[in-house]
C-alpha positions as CSV (number, residue, x, y, z in Angstrom):
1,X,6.3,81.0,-14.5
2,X,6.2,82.3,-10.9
3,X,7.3,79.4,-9.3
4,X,10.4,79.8,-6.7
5,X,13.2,77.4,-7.4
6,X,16.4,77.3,-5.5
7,X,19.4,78.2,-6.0
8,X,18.3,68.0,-7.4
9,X,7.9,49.7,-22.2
10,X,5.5,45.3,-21.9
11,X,6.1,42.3,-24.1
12,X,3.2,43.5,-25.2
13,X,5.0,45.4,-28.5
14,X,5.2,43.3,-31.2
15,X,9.0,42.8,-33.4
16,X,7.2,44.5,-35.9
17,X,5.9,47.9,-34.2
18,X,9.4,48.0,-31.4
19,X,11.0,50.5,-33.0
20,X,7.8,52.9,-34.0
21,X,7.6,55.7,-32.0
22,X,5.2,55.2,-28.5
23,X,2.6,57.9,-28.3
24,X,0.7,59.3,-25.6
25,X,-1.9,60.9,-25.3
26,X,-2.2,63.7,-22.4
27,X,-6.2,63.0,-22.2
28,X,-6.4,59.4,-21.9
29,X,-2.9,57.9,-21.1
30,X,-2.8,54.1,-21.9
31,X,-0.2,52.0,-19.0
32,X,0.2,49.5,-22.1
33,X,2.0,52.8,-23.4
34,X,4.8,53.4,-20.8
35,X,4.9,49.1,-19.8
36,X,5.5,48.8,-23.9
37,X,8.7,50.5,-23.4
38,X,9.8,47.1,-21.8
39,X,10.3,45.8,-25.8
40,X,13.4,48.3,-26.1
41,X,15.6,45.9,-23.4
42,X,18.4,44.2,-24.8
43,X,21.9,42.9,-23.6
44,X,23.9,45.8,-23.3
45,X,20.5,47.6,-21.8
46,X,18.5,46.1,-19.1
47,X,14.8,47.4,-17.9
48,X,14.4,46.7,-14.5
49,X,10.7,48.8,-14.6
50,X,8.5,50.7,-16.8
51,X,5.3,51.6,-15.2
52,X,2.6,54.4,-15.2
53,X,2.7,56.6,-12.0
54,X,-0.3,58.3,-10.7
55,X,-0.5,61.5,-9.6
56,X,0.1,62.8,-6.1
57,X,2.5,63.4,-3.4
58,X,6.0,62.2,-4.2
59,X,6.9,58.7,-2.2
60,X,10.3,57.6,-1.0
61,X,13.0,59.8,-0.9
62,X,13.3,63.4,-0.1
63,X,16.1,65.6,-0.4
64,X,17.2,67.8,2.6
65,X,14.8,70.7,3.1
66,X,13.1,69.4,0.2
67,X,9.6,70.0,1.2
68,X,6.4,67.6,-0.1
69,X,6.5,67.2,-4.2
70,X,3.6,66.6,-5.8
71,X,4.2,64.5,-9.0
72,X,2.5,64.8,-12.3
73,X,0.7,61.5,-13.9
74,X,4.4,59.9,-15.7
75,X,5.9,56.4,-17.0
76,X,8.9,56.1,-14.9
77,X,11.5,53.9,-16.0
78,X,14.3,52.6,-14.2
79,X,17.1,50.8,-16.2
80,X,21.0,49.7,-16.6
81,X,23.1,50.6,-19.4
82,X,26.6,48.4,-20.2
83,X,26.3,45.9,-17.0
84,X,29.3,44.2,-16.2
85,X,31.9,43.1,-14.4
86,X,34.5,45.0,-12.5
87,X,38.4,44.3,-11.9
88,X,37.6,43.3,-8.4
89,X,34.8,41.2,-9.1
90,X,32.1,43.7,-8.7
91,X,28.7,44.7,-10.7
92,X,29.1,47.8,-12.2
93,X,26.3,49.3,-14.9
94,X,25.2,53.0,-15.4
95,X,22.1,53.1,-14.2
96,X,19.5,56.0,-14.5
97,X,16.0,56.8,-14.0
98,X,13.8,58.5,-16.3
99,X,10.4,60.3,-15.8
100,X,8.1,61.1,-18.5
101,X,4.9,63.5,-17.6
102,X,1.7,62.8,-19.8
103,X,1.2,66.2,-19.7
104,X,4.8,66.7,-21.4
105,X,5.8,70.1,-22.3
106,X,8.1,69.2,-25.0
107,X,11.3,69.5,-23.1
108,X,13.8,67.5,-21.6
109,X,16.4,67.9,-18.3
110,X,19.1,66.2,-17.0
111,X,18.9,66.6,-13.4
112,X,22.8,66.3,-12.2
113,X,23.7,63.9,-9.0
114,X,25.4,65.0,-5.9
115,X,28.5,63.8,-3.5
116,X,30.3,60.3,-5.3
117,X,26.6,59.6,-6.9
118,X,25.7,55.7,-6.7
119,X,22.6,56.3,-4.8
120,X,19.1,56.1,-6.2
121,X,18.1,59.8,-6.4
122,X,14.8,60.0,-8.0
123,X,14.5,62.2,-11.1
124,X,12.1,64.7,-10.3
125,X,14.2,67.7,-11.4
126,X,13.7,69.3,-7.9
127,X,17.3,69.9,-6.6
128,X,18.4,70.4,-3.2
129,X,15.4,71.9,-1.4
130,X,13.6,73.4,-3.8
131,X,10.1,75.2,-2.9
132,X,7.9,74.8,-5.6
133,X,7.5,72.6,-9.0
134,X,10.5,70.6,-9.4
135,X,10.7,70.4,-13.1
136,X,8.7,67.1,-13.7
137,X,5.8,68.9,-12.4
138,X,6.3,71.5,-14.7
139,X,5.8,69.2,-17.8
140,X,9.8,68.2,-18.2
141,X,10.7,64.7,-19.0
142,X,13.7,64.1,-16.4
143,X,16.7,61.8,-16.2
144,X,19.2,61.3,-13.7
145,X,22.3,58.8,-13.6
146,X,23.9,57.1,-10.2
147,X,27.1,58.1,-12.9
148,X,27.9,53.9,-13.4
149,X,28.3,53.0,-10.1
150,X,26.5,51.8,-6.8
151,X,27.3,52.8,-3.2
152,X,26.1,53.3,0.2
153,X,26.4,56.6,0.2
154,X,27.8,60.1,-0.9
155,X,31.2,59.4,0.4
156,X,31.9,56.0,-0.9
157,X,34.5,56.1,-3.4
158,X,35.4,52.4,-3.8
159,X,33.9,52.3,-7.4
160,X,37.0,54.3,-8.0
161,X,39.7,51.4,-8.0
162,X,37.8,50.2,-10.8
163,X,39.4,52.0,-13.9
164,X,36.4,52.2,-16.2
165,X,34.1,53.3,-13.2
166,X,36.0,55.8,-13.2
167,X,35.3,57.6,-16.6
168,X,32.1,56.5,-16.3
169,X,32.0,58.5,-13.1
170,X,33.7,61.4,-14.9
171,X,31.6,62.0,-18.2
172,X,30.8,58.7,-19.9
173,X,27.8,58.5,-18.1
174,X,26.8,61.4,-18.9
175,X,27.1,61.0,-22.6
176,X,25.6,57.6,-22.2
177,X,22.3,58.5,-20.7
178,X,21.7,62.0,-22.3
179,X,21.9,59.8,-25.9
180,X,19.5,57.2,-24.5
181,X,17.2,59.0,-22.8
182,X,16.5,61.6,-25.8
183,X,16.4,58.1,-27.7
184,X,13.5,57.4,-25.0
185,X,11.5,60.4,-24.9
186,X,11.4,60.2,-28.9
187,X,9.9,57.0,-28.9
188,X,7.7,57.5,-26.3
189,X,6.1,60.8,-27.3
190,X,6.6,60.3,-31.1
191,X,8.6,63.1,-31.6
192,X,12.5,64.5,-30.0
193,X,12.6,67.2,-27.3
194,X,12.2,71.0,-28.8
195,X,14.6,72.2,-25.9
196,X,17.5,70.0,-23.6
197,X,18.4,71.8,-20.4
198,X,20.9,70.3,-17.7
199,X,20.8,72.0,-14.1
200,X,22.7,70.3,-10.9
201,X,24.5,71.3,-7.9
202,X,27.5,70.5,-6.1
203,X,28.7,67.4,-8.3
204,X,25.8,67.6,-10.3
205,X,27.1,71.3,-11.1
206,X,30.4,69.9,-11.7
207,X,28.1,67.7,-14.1
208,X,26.7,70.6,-15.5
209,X,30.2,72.2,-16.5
210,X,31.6,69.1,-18.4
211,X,28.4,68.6,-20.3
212,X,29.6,72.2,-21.9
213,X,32.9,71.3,-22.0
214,X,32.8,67.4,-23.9
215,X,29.6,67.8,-25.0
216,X,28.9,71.0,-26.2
217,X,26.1,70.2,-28.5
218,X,23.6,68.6,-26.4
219,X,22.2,70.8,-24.3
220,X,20.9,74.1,-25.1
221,X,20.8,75.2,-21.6
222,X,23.0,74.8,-18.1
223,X,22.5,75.4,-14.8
224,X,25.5,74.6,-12.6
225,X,25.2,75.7,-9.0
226,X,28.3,75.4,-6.4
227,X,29.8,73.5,-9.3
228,X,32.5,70.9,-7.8
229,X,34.8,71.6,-11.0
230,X,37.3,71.2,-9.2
231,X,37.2,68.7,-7.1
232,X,40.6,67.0,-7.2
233,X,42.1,69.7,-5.9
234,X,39.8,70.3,-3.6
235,X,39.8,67.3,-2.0
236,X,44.0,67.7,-1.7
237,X,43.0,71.6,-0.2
238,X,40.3,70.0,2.3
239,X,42.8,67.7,3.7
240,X,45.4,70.1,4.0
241,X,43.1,72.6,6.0
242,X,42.3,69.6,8.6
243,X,46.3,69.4,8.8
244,X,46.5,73.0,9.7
245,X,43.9,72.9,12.2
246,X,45.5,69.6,13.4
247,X,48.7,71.5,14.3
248,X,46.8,73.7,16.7
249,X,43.8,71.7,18.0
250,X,43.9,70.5,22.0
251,X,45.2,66.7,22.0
252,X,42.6,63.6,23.6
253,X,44.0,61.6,25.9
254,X,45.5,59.3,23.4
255,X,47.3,62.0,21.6
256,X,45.5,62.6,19.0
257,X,43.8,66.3,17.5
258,X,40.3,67.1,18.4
259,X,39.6,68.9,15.4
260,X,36.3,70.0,16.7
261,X,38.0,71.9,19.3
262,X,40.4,73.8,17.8
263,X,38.0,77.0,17.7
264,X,35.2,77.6,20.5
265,X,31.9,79.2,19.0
266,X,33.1,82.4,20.7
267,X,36.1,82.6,18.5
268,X,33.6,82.0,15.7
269,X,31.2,84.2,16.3
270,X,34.2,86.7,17.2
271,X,35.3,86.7,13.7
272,X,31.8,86.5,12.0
273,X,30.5,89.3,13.6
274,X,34.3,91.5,12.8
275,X,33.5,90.3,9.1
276,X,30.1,91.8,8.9
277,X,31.4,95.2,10.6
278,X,33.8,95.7,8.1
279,X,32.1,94.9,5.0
280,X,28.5,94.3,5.3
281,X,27.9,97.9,4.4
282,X,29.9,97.9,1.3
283,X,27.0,97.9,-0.8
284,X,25.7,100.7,0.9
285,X,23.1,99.1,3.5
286,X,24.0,97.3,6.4
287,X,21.7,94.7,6.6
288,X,23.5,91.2,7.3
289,X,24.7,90.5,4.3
290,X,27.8,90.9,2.4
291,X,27.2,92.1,-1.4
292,X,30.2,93.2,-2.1
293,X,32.2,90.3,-1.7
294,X,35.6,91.7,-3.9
295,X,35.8,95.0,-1.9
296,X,36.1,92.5,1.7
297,X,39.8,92.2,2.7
298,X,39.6,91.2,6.2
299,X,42.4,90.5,8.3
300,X,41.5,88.0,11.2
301,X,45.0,89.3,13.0
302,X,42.9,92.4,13.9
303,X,41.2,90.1,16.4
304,X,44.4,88.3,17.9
305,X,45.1,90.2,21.3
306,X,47.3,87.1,23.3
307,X,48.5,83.7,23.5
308,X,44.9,82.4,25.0
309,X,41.9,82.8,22.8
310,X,38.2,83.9,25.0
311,X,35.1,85.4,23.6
312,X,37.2,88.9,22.8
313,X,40.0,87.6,20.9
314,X,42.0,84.9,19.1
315,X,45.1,83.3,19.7
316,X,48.1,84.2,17.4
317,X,48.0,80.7,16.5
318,X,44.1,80.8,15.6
319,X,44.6,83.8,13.7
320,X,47.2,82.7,11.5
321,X,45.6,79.3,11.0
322,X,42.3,81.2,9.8
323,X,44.3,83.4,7.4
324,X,46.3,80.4,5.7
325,X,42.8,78.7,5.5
326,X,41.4,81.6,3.7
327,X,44.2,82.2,1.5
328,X,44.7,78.6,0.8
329,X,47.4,76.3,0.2
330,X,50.8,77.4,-0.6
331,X,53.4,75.4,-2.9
332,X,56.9,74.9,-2.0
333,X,58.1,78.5,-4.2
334,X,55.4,80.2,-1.4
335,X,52.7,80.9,-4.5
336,X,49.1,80.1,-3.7
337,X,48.3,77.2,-4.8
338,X,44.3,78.5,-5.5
339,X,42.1,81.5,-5.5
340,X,41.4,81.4,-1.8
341,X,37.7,81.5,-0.2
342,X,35.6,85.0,0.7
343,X,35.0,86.4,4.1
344,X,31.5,85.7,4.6
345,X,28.8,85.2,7.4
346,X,28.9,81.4,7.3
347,X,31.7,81.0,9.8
348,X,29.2,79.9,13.0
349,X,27.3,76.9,11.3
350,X,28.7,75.9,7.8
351,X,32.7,76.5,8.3
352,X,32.2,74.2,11.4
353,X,30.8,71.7,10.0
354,X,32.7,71.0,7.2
355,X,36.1,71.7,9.2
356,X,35.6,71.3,12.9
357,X,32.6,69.3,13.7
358,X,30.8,69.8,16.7
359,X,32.4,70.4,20.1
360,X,29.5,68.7,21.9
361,X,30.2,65.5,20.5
362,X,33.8,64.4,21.2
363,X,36.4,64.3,18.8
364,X,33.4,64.3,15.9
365,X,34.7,63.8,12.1
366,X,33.9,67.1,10.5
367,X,32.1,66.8,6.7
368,X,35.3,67.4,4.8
369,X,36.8,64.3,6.4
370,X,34.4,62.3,5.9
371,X,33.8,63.4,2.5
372,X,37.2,64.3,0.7
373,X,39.4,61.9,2.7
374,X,37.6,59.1,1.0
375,X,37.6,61.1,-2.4
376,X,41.2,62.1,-1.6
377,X,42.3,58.0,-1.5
378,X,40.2,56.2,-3.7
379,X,39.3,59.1,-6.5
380,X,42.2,61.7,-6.6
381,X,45.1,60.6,-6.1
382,X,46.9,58.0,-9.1
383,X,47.0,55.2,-8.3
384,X,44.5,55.2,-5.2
385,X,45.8,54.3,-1.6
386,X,42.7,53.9,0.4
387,X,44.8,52.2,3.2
388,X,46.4,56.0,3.6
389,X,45.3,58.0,6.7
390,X,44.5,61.8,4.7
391,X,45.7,63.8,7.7
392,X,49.4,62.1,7.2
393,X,49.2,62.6,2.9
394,X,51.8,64.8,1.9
395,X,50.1,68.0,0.6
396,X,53.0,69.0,-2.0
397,X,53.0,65.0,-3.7
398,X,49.1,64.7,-3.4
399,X,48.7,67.7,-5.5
400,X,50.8,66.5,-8.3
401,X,49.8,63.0,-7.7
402,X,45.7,63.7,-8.7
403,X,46.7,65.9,-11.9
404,X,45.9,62.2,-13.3
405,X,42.2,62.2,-12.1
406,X,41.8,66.4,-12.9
407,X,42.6,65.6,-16.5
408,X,40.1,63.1,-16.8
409,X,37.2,64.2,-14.1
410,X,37.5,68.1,-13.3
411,X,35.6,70.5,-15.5
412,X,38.0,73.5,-15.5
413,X,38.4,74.1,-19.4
414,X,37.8,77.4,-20.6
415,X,37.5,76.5,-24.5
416,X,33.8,76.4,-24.7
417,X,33.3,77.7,-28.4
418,X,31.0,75.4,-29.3
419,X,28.8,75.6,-26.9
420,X,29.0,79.4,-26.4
421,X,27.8,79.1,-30.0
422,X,24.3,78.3,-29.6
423,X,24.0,77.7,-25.9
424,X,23.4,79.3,-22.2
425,X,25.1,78.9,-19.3
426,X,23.8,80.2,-15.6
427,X,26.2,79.6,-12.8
428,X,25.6,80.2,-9.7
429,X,27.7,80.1,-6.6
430,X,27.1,80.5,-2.0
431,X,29.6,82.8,-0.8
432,X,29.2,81.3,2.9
433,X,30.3,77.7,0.7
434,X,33.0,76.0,3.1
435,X,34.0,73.6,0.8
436,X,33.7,75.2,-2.6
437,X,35.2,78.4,-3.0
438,X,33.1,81.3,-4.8
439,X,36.7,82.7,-5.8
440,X,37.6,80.1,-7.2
441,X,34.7,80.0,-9.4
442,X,35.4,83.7,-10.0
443,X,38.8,82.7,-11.4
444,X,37.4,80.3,-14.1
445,X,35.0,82.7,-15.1
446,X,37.4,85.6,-15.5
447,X,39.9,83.2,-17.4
448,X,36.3,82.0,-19.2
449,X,35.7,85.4,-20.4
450,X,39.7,85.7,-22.0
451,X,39.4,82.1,-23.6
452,X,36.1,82.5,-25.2
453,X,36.8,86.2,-26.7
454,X,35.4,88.2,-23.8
455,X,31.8,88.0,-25.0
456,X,31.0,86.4,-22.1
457,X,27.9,88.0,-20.5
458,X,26.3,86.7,-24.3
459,X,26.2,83.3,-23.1
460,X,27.6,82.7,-20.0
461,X,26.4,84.6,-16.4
462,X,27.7,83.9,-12.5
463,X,25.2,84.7,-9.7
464,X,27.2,84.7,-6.3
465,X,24.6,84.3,-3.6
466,X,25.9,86.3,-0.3
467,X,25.7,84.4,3.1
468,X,24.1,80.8,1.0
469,X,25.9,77.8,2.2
470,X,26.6,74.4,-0.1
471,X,23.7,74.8,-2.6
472,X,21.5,76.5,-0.2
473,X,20.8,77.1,3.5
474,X,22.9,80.3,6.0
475,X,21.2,83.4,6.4
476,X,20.7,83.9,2.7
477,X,18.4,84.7,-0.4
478,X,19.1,81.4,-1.3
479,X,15.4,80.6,-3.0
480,X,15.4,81.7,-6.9
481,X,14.8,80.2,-10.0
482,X,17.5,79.7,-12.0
483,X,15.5,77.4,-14.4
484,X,12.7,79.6,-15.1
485,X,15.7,82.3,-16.0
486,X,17.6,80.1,-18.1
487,X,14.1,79.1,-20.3
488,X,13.8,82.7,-20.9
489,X,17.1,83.3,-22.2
490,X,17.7,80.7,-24.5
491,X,13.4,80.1,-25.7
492,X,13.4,84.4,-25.6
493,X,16.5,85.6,-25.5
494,X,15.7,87.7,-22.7
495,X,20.0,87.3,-20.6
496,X,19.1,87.1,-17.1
497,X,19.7,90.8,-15.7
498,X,19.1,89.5,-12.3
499,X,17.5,86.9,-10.2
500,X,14.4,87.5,-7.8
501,X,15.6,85.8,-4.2
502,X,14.0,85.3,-1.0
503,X,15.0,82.7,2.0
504,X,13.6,81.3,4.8
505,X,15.6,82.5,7.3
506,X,14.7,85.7,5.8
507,X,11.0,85.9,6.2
508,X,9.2,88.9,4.0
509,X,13.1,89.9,2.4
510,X,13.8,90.1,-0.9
511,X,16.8,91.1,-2.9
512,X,18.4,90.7,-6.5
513,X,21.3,88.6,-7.5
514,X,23.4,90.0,-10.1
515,X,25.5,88.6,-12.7
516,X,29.1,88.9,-11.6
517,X,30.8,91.5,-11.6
518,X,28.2,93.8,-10.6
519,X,26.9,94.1,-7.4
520,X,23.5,94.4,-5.6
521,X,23.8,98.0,-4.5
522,X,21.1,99.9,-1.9
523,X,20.1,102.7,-4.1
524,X,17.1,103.9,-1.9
525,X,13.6,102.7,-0.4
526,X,12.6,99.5,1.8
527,X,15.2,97.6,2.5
528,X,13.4,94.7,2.8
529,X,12.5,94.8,-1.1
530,X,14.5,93.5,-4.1
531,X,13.5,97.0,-6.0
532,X,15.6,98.7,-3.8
533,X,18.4,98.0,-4.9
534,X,20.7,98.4,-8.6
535,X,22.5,96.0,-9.8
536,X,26.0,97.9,-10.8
């Protein structure tokens, strides 16, 4: 397959024939077939629809930059497992959709959710703006879980006073609804899935990592892109960079930090454009984009020149802010706290967004508060406080304070035995990510490599995607088709050497990703085509 990804039952059965398996036939689908699937409801599982889709153009919603989809004929069914009651009186019940094509080509996918989950994402396998057949379309049947919970949006993290929304939230729905939907697409086609793949970004690539690490033998392949493995600590380490850029942000008239104007777009595009002089030619072309992301060690003092920052320099103050930010958090002893982030070109757009917000707008709430202070008070920290203001939380207590939630939620183990056993895992990872760290994800892949024998590249690969933002966008090859690759390697066993990318912003430009730790290096040619360049 071609195809460019990026790199989201009626009464009618009788007691008799409700637990024979439901055929279909790809010629001459019956409705009665998908409305019979109604018969399966019981108590502890409620049906809310099971209906025969027509072909065409996909209706309702559509994720950011995610163009058009047209759908295959399917049954979608939308349903409830384990409805009840919460501690504060509210309706909880892990709810998912499933899609299942007519034209079924024998495997199944669990597409993974995004942000605090709770919403109704449809399950067409297509993945935060994906160009071309999300995976219904290409004959998978498809689930996807709001992970036991409903919200009004990404950022809602009430469900978490509630302590079995919670694990739900963590990995019970995941086991839940991978054991009930196979249970579904056996029934319905007659016969279980050949092949179960999981591929999700962002939380859904968190998703992704604690499917291999609690439930090793269910899927034969993974896909986890900017995984949020981490996200405990990362929503302690998002709060503490608004603190720092608090302490040297102008005030508004009633005192207070205007986060979005603690760096001009100047200063931004200052140090963005000192980043790519230094280390966009590492890979031996200079062509906007930063390959070799370990050789970069960039030092944002080199642009400090006086105490007032302009469009040729920073402030002392600025300078040192940026180089805490990139080094990240320190504990009391002075040791880092974390890997750190890259020096990449996403400083102008993506950084201030997620840490500044936009200076046009008043004292705007950038993405990380908005985001992670809500994670950081209702999910992280034990027990929650959402009455607590994030940019007064005490960095060194909130850090020991969520090791409660990262035991339970984060997908950090490195004990993946069982898994690397039999299955394939494809990580990938934007190096322009403002909120996940591509060295971080470096780190648990090194430690990955020690903890599972250092077999590694056997079973396990990590794409980093130069100049790609949070699961796509920047000036980036961020188009590529991670699913395509992962079906070759486990149905083939042809390991994924490197991935084909283009972008949009990048019209006619092509280049390879390759599997960590090599690098994409010019070795002669066009410099606008992928063959150019060696992966070493």
């Amino acid at each position: 397959m071609s195809s460019i990804i990026r790199v989201g039952v009626g009464c009618a059965l009788f007691a008799a024939t409700l637990f024979q398996p439901v055929t279909v036939s790809a010629a001459a689908p019956a409705v009665a077939d998908c409305a019979a699937l109604q018969g399966l409801a019981a108590p502890d599982f409620v049906i809310h629809e099971a209906r025969l889709v027509a072909a065409g153009p996909a209706p309702g919603f559509q994720a950011a930059n995610d163009p058009p989809a047209e759908l295959p004929e399917h049954c979608l069914m939308r349903a409830t497992l384990s409805p009840r009651t919460g501690t504060h009186g509210e309706s909880f019940g892990i709810g998912f959709e499933l899609r299942l094509p007519v034209a079924w080509n024998g495997r199944f996918l669990f597409e993974g959710g995004a942000g605090m989950d709770g919403l109704p994402f449809p399950a067409y396998g297509s993945l935060y703006g994906r160009l071309s057949p999300n995976a219904l379309s290409r004959g998978f049947a498809v689930v996807r879980t709001d992970s036991g919970h409903r919200s009004s949006g990404m950022a809602d993290g009430r469900f978490a006073l509630d302590q079995q929304a919670r694990i739900d939230y963590a990995f019970n729905a995941l086991d839940k609804v991978t054991l009930k939907a196979k249970e579904l697409v056996a029934k319905f086609y007659g016969r279980a899935a050949q092949r179960s793949y999981f591929v999700g970004c962002s939380n859904g690539g968190r998703q992704a990592m604690s499917v291999a690490e609690r439930f090793p033998l269910y899927f034969d392949g993974i896909v986890a892109g900017d995984p949020s493995f981490n996200v405990s600590h990362v929503a302690v380490r998002s709060i503490w960079a608004l603190q720092r850029i608090a302490r040297i942000a102008p005030k508004d008239a009633a005192g207070q930090p205007v986060l979005a104007r603690a760096f001009s777009e100047a200063n931004l595009k200052l140090v963005e454009d000192a980043v790519l002089r230094q280390c966009d030619a590492l890979d031996g072309l200079a062509d906007g984009m930063i390959n070799d992301m370990a050789a970069c060690h960039f030092d944002p003092h080199t642009l400090a020149c006086h105490d007032k920052s302009s469009a040729g320099c920073l402030t002392k103050d600025q300078a040192q802010t940026l180089q805490a930010l990139f080094e990240g958090p320190r504990d009391p002893q002075d040791r880092l706290r974390t890997a750190g982030f890259p020096y990449d070109t996403g400083m102008t757009l993506a950084w201030r967004s997620f840490y500044l917000g936009r200076p046009d707008s008043g004292n705007s709430s950038p993405v990380m508060q908005t985001l992670m202070g809500p994670t950081l008070v209702y999910h992280s920290l034990t027990p929650p406080e959402p009455a607590t203001n994030p940019l007064t939380v005490n960095i060194d207590q909130a850090w020991q304070r969520v090791a409660q939630t990262a035991a339970l939620n984060d997908a950090d183990w490195t004990f993946l035995n069982s898994f690397a056993a039999h299955g394939k895992l494809i990580l990938y990872q934007g190096n322009s990510d403002p909120g996940l760290s591509a060295k971080e994800l470096v780190s648990w892949y090194e430690r990955l490599a020690v903890d599972t024998g250092g077999q590694t590249q056997d079973w396990a690969r990590l794409f980093l995607v130069p100049g790609m933002f949070h699961c796509g966008g920047g000036r980036a090859t961020d188009q590529f088709d991670p699913l395509q690759a992962l079906q070759d390697w486990v149905e083939e066993g042809k390991a994924p050497e490197r991935l084909q990318a283009q972008g949009s912003q990048l019209p006619g430009l092509t280049r390879p990703l390759c599997p960590w730790p090599k690098v994409a290096r010019y070795a002669g040619g066009d410099p606008r085509e992928a063959g150019s360049f060696q992966c070493r």
